[in-house]
KEKE-3310 file (N, C-alpha, C; in steps of 0.2 Angstrom, whole numbers, plus 5000, padded with zeros to 4 digits):
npx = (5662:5673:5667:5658:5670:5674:5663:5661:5672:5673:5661:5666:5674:5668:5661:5670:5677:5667:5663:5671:5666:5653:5657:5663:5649:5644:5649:5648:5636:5634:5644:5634:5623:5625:5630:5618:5612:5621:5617:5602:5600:5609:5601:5590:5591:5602:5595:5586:5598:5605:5595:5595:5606:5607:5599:5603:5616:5608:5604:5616:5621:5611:5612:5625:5625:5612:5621:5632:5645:5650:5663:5664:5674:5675:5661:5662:5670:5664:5655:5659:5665:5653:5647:5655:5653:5640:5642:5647:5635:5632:5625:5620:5612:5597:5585:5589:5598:5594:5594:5605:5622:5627:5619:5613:5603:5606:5618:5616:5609:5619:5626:5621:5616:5629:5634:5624:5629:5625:5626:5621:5626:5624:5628:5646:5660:5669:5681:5697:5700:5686:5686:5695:5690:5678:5684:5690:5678:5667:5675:5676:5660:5654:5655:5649:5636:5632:5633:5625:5613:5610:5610:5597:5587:5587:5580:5566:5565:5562:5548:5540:5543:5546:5539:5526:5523:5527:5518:5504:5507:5508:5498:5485:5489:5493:5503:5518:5528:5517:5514:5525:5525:5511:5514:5526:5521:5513:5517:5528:5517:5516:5529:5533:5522:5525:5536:5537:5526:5517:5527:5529:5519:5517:5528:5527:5517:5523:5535:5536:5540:5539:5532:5521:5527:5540:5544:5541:5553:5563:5561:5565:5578:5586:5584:5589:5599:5609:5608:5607:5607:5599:5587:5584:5577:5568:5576:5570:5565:5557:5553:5544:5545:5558:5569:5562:5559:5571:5574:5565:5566:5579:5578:5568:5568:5582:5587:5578:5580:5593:5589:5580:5588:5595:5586:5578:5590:5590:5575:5579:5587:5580:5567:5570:5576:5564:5558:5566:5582:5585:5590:5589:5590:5599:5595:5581:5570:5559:5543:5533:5528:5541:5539:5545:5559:5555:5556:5552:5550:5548:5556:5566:5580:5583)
npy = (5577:5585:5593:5599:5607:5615:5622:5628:5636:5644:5653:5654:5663:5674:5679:5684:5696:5701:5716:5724:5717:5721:5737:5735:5730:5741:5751:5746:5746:5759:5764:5759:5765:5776:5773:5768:5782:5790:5784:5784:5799:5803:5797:5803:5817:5819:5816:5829:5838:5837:5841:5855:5858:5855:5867:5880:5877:5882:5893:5901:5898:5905:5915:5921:5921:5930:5941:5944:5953:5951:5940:5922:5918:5933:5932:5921:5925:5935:5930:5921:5932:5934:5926:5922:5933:5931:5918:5926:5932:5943:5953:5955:5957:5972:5972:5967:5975:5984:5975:5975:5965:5966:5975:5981:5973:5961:5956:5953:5942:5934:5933:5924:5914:5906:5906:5896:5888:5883:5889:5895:5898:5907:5920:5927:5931:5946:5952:5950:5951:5952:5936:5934:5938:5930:5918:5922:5925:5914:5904:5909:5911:5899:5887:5898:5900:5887:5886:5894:5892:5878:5880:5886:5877:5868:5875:5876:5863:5861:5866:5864:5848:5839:5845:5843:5830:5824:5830:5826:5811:5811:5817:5813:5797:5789:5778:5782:5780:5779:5789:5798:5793:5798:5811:5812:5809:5819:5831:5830:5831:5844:5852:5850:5856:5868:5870:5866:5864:5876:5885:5883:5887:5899:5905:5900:5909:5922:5923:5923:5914:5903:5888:5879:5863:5867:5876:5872:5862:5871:5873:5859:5858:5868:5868:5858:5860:5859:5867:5869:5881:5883:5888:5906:5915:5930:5936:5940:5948:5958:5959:5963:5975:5969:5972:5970:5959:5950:5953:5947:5933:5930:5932:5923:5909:5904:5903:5894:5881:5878:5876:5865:5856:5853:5854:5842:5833:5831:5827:5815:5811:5811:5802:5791:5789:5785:5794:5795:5800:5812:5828:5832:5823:5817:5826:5824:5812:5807:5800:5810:5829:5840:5855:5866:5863:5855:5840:5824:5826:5827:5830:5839:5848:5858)
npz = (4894:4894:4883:4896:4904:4896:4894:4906:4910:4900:4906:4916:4914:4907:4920:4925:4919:4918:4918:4909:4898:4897:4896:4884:4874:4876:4870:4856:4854:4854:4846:4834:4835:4829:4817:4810:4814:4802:4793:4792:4793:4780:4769:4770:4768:4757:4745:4747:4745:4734:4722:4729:4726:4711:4706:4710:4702:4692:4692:4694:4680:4673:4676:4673:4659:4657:4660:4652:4653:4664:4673:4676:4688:4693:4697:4708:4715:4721:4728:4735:4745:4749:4755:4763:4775:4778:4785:4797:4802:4794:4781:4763:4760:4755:4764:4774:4782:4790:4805:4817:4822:4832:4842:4858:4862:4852:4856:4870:4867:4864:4872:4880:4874:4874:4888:4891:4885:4871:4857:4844:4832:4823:4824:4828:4836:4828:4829:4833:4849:4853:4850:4859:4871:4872:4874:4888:4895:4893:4899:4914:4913:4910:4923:4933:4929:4928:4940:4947:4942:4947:4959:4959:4953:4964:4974:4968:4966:4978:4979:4968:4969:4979:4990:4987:4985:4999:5003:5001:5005:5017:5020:5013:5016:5004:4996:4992:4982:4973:4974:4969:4956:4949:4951:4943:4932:4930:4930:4921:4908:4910:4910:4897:4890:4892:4890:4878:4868:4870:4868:4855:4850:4850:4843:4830:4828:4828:4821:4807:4795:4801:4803:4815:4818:4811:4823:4836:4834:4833:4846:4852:4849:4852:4869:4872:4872:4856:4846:4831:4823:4812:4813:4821:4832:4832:4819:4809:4793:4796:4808:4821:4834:4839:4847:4861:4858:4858:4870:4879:4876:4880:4893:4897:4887:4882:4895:4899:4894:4899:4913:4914:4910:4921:4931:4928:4932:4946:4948:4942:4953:4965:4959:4958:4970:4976:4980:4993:5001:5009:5012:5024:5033:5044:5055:5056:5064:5066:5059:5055:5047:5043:5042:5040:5034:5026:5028:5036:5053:5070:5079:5075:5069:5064)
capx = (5666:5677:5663:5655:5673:5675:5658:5659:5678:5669:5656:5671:5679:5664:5660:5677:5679:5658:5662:5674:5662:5649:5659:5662:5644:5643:5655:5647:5629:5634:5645:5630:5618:5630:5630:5611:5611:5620:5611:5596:5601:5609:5596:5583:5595:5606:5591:5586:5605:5608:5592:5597:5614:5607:5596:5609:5619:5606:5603:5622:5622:5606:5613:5630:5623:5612:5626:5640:5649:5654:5666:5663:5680:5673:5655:5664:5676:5659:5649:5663:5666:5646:5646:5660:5650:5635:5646:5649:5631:5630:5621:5621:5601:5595:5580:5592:5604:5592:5596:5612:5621:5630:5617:5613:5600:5609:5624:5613:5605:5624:5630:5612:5619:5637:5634:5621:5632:5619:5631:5617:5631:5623:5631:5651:5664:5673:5688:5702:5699:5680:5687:5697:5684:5675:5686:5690:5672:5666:5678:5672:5653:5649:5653:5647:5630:5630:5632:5618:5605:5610:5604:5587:5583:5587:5573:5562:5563:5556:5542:5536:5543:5545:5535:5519:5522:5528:5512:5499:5509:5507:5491:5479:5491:5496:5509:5527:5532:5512:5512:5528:5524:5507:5517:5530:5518:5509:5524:5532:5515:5516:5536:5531:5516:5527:5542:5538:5520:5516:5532:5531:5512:5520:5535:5525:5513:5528:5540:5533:5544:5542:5527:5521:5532:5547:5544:5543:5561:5568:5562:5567:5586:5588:5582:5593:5607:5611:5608:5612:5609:5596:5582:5584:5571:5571:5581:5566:5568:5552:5554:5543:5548:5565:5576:5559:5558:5576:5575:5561:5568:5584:5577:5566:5569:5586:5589:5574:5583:5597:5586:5578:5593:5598:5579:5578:5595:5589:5572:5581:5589:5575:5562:5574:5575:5557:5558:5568:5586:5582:5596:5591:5588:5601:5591:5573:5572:5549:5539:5529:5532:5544:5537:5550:5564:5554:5558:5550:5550:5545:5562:5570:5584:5586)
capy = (5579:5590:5602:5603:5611:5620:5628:5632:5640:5650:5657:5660:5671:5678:5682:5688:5699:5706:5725:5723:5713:5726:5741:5733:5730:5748:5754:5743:5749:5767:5763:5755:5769:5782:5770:5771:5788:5791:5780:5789:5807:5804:5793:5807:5823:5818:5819:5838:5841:5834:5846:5860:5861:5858:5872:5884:5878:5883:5899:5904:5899:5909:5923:5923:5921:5938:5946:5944:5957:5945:5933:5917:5919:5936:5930:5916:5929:5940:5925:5918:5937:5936:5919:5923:5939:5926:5916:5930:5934:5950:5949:5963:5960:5977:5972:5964:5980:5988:5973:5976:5957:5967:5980:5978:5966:5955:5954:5952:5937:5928:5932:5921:5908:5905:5906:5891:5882:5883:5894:5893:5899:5912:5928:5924:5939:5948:5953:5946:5955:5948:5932:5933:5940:5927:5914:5921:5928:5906:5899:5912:5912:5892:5886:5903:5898:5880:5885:5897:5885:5874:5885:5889:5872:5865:5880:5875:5856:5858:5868:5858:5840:5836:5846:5839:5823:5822:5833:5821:5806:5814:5820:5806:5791:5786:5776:5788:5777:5781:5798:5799:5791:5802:5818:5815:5811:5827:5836:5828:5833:5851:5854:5847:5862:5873:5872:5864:5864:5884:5890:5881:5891:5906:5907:5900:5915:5928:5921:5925:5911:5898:5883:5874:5861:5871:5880:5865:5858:5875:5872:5854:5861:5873:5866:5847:5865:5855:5873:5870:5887:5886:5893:5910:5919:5937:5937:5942:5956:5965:5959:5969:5976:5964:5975:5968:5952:5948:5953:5941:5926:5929:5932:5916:5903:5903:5902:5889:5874:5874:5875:5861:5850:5853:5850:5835:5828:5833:5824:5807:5806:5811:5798:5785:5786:5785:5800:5798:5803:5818:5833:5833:5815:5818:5830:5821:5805:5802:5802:5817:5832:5843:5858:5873:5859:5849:5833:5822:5823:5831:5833:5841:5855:5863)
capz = (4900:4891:4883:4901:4908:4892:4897:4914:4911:4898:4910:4922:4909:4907:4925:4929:4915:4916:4917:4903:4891:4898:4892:4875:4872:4875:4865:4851:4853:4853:4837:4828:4835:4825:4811:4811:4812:4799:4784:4789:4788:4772:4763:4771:4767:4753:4739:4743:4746:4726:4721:4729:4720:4703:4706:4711:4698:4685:4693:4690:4674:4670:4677:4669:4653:4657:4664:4649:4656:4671:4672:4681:4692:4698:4700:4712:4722:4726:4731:4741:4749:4752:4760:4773:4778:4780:4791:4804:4802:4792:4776:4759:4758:4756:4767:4782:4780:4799:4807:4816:4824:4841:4844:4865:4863:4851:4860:4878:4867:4863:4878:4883:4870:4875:4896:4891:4879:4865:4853:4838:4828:4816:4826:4831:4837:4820:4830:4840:4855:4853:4851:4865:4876:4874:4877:4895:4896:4894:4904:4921:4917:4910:4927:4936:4927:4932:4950:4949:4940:4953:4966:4957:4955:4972:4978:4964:4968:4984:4979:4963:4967:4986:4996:4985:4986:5004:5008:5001:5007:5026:5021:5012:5019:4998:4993:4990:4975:4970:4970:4965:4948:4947:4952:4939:4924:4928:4930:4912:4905:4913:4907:4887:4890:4895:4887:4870:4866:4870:4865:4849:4846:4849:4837:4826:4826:4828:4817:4800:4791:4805:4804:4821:4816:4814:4829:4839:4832:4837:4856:4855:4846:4860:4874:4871:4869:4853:4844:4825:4822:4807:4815:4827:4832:4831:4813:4803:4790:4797:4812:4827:4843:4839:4853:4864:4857:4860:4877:4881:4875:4881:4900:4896:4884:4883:4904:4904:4893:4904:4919:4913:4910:4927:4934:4926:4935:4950:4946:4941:4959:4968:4959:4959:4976:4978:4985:4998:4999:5013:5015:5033:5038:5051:5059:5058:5067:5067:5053:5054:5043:5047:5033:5040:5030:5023:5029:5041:5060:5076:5084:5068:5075:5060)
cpx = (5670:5674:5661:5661:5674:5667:5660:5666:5675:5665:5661:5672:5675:5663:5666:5679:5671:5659:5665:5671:5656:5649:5660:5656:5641:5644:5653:5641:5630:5637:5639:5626:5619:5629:5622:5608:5612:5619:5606:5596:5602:5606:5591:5585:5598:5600:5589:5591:5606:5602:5593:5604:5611:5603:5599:5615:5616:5603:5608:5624:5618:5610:5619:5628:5616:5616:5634:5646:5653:5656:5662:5666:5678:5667:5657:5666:5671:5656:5655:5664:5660:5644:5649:5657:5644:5637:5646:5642:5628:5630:5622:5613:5601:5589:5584:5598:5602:5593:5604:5614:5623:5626:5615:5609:5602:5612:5620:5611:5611:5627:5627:5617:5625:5636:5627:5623:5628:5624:5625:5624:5631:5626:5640:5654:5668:5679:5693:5701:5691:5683:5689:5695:5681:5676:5686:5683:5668:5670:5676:5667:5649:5650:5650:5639:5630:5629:5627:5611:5606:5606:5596:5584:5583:5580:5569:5559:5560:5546:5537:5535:5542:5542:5528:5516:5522:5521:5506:5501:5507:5498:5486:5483:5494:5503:5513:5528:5524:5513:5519:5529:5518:5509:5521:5527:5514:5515:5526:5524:5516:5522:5534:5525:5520:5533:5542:5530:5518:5520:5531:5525:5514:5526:5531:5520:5519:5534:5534:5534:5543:5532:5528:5527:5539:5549:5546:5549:5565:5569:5563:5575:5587:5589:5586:5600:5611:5613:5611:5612:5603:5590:5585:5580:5573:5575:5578:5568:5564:5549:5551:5545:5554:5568:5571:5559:5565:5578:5571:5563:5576:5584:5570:5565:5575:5591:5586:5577:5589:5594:5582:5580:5594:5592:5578:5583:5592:5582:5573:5583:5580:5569:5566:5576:5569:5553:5560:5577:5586:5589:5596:5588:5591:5598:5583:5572:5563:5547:5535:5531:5535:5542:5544:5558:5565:5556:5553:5553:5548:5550:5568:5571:5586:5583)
cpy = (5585:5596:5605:5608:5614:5625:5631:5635:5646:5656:5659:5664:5675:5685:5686:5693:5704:5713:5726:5719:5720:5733:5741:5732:5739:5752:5753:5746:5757:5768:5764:5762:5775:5780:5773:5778:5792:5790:5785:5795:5808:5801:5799:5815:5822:5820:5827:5840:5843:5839:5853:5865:5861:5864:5878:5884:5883:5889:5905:5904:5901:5915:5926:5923:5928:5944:5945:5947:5954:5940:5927:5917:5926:5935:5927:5920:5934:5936:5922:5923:5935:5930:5919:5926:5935:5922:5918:5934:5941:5948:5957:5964:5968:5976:5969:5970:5983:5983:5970:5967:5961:5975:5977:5972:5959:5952:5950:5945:5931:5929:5925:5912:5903:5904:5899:5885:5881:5883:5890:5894:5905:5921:5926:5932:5937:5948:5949:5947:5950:5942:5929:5932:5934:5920:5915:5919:5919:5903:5902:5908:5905:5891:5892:5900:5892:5880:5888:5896:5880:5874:5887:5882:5866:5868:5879:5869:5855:5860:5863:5851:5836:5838:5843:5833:5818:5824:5828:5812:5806:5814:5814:5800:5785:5783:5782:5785:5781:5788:5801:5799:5795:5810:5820:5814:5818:5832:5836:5831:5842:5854:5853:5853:5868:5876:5870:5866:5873:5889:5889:5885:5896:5908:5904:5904:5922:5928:5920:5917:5902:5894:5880:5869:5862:5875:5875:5860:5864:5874:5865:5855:5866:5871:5862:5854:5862:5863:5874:5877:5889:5888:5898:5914:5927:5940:5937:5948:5961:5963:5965:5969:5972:5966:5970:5962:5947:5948:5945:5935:5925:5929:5926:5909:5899:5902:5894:5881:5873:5872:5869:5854:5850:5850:5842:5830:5827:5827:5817:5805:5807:5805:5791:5781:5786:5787:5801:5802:5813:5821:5831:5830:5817:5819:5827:5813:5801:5804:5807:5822:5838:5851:5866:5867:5856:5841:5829:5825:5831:5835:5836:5848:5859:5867)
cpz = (4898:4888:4888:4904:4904:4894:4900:4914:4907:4901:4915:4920:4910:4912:4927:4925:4913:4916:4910:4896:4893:4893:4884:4871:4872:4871:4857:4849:4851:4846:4830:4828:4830:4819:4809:4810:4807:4794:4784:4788:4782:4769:4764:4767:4760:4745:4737:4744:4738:4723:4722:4726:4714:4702:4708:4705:4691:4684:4690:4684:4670:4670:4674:4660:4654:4657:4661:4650:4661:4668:4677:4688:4696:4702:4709:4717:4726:4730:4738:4746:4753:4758:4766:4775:4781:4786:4797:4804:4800:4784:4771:4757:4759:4762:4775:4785:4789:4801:4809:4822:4833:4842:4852:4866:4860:4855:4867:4875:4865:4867:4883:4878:4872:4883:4894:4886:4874:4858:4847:4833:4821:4818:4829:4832:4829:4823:4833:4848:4857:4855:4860:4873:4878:4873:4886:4897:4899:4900:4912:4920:4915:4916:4934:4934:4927:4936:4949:4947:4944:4958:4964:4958:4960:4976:4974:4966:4973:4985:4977:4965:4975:4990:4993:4985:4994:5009:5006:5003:5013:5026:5021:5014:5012:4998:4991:4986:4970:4968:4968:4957:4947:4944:4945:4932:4924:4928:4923:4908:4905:4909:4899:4885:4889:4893:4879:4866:4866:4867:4858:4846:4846:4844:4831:4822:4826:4822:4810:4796:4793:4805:4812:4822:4815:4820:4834:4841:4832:4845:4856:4854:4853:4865:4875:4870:4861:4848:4837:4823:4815:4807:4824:4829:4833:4824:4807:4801:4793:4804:4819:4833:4844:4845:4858:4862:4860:4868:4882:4881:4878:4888:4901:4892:4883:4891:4904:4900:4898:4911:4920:4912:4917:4933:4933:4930:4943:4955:4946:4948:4963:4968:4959:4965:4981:4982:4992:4998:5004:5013:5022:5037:5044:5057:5062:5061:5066:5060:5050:5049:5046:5041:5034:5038:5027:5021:5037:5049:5064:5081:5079:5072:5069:5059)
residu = (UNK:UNK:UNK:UNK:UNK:UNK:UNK:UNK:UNK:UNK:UNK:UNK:UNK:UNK:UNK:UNK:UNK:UNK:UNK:UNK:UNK:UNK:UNK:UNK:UNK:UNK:UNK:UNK:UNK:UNK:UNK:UNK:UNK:UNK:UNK:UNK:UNK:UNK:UNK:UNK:UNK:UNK:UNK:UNK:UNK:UNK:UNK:UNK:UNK:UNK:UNK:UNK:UNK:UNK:UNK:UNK:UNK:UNK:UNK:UNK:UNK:UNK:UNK:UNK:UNK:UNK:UNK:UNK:UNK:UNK:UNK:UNK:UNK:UNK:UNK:UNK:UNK:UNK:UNK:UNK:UNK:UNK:UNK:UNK:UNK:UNK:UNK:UNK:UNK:UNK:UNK:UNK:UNK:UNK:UNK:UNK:UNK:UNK:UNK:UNK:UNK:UNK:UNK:UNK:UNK:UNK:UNK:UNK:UNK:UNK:UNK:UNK:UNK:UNK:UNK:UNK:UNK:UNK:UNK:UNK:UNK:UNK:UNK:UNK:UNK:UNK:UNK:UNK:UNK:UNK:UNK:UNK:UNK:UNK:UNK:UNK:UNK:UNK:UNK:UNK:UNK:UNK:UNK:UNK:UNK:UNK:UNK:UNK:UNK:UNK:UNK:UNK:UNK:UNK:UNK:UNK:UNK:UNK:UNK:UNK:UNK:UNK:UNK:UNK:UNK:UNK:UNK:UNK:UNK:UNK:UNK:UNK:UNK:UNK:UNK:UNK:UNK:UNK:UNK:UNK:UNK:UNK:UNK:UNK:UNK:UNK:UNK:UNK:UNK:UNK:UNK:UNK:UNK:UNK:UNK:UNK:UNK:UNK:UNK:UNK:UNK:UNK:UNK:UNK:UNK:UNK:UNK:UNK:UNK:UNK:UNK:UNK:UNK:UNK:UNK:UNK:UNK:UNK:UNK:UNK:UNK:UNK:UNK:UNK:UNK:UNK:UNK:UNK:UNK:UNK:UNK:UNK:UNK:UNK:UNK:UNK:UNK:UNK:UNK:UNK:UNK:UNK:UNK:UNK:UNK:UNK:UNK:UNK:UNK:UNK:UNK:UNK:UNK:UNK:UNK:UNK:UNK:UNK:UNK:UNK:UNK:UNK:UNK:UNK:UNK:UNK:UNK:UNK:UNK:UNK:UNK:UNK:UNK:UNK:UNK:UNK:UNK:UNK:UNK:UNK:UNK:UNK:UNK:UNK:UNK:UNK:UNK:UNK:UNK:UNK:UNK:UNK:UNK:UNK:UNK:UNK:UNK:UNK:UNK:UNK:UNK:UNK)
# end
């Protein structure tokens, strides 16, 4: 008698407190997923971390034992100058010396960076004024460029996602959930062609330095804006057409991951609501298709 009321108070607590155990379960999984994440990077990282020091160490103590002449304490205060300069993108290679970081196309391609929230991080401003610029400069143009990928992908979405599905839905008499599910594996194959698979052949042929697989892990770094910064294209030492190559990517690869983050949300209301969800239901009342709005009906006044 006593453990059954001790149950069923239990499962009140439960029920009356479900958002609140909900949250906590969340809370805990995202913990653990962090947990997770990092054993494996440092179990998978941590070994060629521990190699590439001792090889750098054995480097500097080859070299000052060449170079008697030098102290340790100087060696240290050049490498440490050399390493800031590295920081702010500017290097003393003889061979990276023609590439300059704020010639027009640079800039045009971190200005590309920062208005998509990317910031690779291998170009920053040197000055104050820089700096500051592009504090204001951010806070105007990140939501100025979320309203205007907004608008692209609104006039997009009806091309690609809903008038195709609506017109073979009108047309051959298909299931709407049917061909929404057909429509969006070919779609998801198309986007994965389009934004990862082909990009990734071509930087792997332009970029000297860069394997399939590297290239690949740039377009899914970029694209996700996650943007560590250790691959950027265009920042070869022999680098051709670079002013032209800069432009390119700057006027399509770096516009198309935010377009595609923004496509995507658009995409989840849409299939979610199994394609329906109409702007100008108000307006359409019969099932017919209405194609000057793209929406059902025959007495459609807009």
């Amino acid at each position: 008698m006593l453990q059954s009321l001790a149950g069923s108070s239990c499962v009140r607590l439960v029920e009356r407190h479900r958002s609140a155990w909900c949250f906590g379960f969340l809370v805990l999984g995202y913990v653990l997923y962090l947990v997770f994440g990092a054993v494996v990077f440092s179990s998978v990282e941590l070994p060629y971390e521990d190699l590439l020091r001792q090889e750098l160490r054995k480097l500097k103590r080859r070299f000052l034992e060449e170079h008697e002449c030098l102290s340790e304490p100087q060696l240290e205060q050049f490498l440490g100058r050399v390493l800031e300069a590295s920081n702010y993108g500017v290097s003393v290679l003889s061979n990276a010396s023609g590439n300059w970081n704020w010639d027009f196309t640079s800039a045009l391609f971190f200005a590309s960076t920062v208005l998509s929230t990317t910031g690779y991080g291998h170009t920053v401003p040197l000055s104050d004024g820089g700096k500051a610029f592009c504090i204001v400069y951010s806070v105007i143009g990140i939501p100025f460029t979320l309203l205007f990928l907004t608008a692209v992908v609104q006039r997009v979405t009806i091309h690609v996602t809903r008038r195709p599905v609506l017109y073979i839905h009108v047309r051959w008499g298909f299931s709407k959930q049917v061909v929404a599910i057909v429509h969006a594996v070919l779609l998801g194959f198309l986007t994965m062609s389009c934004f990862f698979f082909i990009p990734a052949a071509v930087f792997s042929v332009l970029e000297d330095d860069w394997n399939f697989l590297e290239s690949f892990y740039f377009c899914f770094i970029s694209l996700s804006t996650i943007g560590l910064g250790d691959y950027v294209p265009g920042e070869g030492y022999n680098q051709k057409f670079r002013e032209l190559y800069k432009i390119g990517i700057t006027c399509t690869h770096d516009k198309s991951k935010a377009l595609l983050k923004r496509h995507w949300l658009f995409e989840r209301d849409w299939f979610s609501s199994g394609g329906g969800g109409h702007p100008c239901a108000t307006c359409c009342s019969a099932s017919s298709p209405c194609w000057s709005c793209w929406r059902p009906s025959a007495s459609c006044t807009s």
